[in-house]
C-alpha positions in Angstrom: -16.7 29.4 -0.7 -16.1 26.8 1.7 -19.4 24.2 1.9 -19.6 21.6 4.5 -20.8 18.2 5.3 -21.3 17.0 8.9 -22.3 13.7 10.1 -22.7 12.6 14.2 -18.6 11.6 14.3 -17.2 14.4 11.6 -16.9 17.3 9.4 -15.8 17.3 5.7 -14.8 21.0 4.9 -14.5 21.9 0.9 -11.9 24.7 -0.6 -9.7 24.6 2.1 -6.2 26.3 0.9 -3.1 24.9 2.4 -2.4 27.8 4.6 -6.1 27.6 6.0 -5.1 23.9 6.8 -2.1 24.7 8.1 -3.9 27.1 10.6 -6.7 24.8 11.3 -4.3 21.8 12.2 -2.3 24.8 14.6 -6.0 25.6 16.3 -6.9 22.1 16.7 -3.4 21.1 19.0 -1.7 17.9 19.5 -4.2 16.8 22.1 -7.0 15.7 20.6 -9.2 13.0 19.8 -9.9 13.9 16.1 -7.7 12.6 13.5 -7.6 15.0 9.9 -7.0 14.0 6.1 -6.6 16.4 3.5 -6.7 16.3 0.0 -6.0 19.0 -2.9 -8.6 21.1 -1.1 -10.7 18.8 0.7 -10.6 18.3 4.7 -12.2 15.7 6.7 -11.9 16.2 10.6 -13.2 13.1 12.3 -13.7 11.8 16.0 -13.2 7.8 16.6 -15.8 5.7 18.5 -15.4 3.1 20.7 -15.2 0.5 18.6 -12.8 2.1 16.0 -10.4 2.9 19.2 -10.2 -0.7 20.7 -9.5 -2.9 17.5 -6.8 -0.1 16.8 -5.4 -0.3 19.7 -5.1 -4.1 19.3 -3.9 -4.6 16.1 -1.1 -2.1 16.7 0.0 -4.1 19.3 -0.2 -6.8 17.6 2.4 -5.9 15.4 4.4 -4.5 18.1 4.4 -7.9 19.4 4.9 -9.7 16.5 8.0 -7.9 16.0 9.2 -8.1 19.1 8.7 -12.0 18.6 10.6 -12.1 14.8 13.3 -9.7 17.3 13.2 -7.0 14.1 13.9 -2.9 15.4 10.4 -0.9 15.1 9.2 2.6 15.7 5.6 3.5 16.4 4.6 7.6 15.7 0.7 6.9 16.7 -1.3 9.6 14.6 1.3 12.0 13.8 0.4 14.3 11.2 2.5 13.4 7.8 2.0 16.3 5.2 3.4 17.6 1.9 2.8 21.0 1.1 3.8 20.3 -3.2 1.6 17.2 -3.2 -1.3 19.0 -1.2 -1.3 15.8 0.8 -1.6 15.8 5.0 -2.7 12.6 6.8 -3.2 11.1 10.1 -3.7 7.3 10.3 -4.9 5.2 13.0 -1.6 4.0 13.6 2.0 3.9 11.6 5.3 1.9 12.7 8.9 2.2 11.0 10.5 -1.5 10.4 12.5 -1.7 7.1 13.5 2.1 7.8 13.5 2.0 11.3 17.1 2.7 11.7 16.8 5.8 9.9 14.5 7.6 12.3 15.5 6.3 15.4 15.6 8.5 18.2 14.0 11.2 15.8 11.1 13.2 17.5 10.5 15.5 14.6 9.9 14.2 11.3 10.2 15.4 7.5 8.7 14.1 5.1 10.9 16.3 2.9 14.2 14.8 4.1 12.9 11.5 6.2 11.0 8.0 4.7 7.6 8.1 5.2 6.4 5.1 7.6 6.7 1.6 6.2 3.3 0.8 7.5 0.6 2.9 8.1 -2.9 1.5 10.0 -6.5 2.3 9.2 -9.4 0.9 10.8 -12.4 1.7 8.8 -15.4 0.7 10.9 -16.4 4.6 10.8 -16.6 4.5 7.1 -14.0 7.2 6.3 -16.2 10.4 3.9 -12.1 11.2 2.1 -10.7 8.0 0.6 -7.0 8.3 1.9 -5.7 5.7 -0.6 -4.7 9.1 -3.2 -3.5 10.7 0.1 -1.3 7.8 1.1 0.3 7.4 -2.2 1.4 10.7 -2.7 2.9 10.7 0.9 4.8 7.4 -0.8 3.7 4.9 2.1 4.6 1.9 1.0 1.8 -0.5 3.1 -1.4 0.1 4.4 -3.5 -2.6 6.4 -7.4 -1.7 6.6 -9.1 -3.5 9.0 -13.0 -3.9 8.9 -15.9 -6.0 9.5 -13.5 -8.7 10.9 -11.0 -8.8 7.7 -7.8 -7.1 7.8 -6.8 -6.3 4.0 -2.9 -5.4 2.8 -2.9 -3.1 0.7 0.9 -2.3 -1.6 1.6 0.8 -3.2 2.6 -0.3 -6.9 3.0 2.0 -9.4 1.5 5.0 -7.4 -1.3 3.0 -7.2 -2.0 0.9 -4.4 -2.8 -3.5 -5.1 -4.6 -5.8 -2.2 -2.3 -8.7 -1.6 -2.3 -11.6 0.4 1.1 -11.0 1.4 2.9 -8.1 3.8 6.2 -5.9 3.3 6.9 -5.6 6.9 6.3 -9.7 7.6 6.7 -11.5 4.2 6.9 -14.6 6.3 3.4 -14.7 8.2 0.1 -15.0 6.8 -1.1 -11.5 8.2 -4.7 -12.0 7.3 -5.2 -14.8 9.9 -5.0 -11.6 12.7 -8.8 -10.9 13.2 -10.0 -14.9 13.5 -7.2 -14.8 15.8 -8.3 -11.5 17.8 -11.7 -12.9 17.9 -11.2 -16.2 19.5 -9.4 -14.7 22.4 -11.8 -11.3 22.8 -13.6 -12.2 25.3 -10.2 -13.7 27.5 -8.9 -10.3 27.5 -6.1 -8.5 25.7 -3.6 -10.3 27.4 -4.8 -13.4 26.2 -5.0 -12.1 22.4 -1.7 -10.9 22.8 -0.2 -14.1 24.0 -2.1 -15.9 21.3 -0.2 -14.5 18.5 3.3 -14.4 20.3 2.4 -18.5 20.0 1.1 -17.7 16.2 4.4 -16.2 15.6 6.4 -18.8 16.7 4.3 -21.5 15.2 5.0 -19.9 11.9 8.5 -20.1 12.5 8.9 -23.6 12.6 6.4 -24.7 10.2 
């Protein structure tokens, strides 16, 4: 028996199998606005507001540019869905980006998690208040770095252990404080995403010489 929960921006279905995940991902499509996560059973299908959609947009190009500035190789695959069929594990995060592994799926428009890395950094914004706790779901997919950004903080989080620990420090940029993002983001909102954009290609930089 499947039960359900519904709230104004998703649905949380229970008992799903694998197969009737499989088929529901296949009648959603690729273009959509929802975004899924699915755990041993348990699917959440959820829509993004406004708010949840600009701060992801910024902060993933944020790194972007911040990578382009420290000249490192990266790879962005959005909200691609990254699923294990033995772990019963399937995920869509706000964002992800290859660094470290980069060179390992470039060029590469079809991914397996079965033979490829997963991402080296995977983005969630959390200003909806996610219903399935992805943290289990991320670990069993083996990414190795989540940032969660919400209420103005951006949090690192490393998978240790199959577990995953807050730290003050990123994989991806060992050499930047990464937390200082949202003061930056905010002092430059209002100027424009140009102008936030340009702000931490400075940040960047400053951090180099320092």
């Amino acid at each position: 028996m499947i039960a359900v929960k519904n709230r104004a921006d998703r649905v949380v279905l229970y008992d799903i199998s694998w197969q009737q995940f499989e088929n529901i991902l296949q009648n959603l499509g690729q273009s959509r606005a929802a975004t899924i996560a699915y755990d041993s059973g348990t699917l959440e299908i959820m829509t993004p507001l406004p708010e949840h959609e600009h701060y992801k947009e910024v902060i993933s190009d944020l790194v972007k540019d911040i990578a382009d500035t420290l000249d490192l190789d990266y790879e962005s695959y959005g909200s691609t869905t990254w699923k294990r069929e033995t772990r019963l594990a399937g995920l869509e995060s706000d964002n992800c980006f290859y660094l470290q592994n980069e060179a390992k799926v470039r060029g590469k428009l079809d991914l397996d998690l079965t033979q490829d890395p997963p991402p080296d950094l995977a983005l969630e914004i959390d200003i909806t208040s996610k219903s399935l706790n992805r943290f289990p779901i991320y670990a069993r997919l083996g990414v190795p770095e989540i940032w969660c950004y919400d209420a103005g903080k951006l949090k690192i989080y490393l998978l240790e252990n199959g577990e995953y620990i807050e730290s003050e420090t990123s994989l991806v940029f060992p050499g930047l404080p990464i937390r200082e993002l949202p003061k930056l983001i905010e002092e430059h909102r209002n100027e424009g995403r140009r102008a936030i954009r340009k702000a931490v290609k400075n940040w960047v930089n400053n951090q180099r010489i320092l």
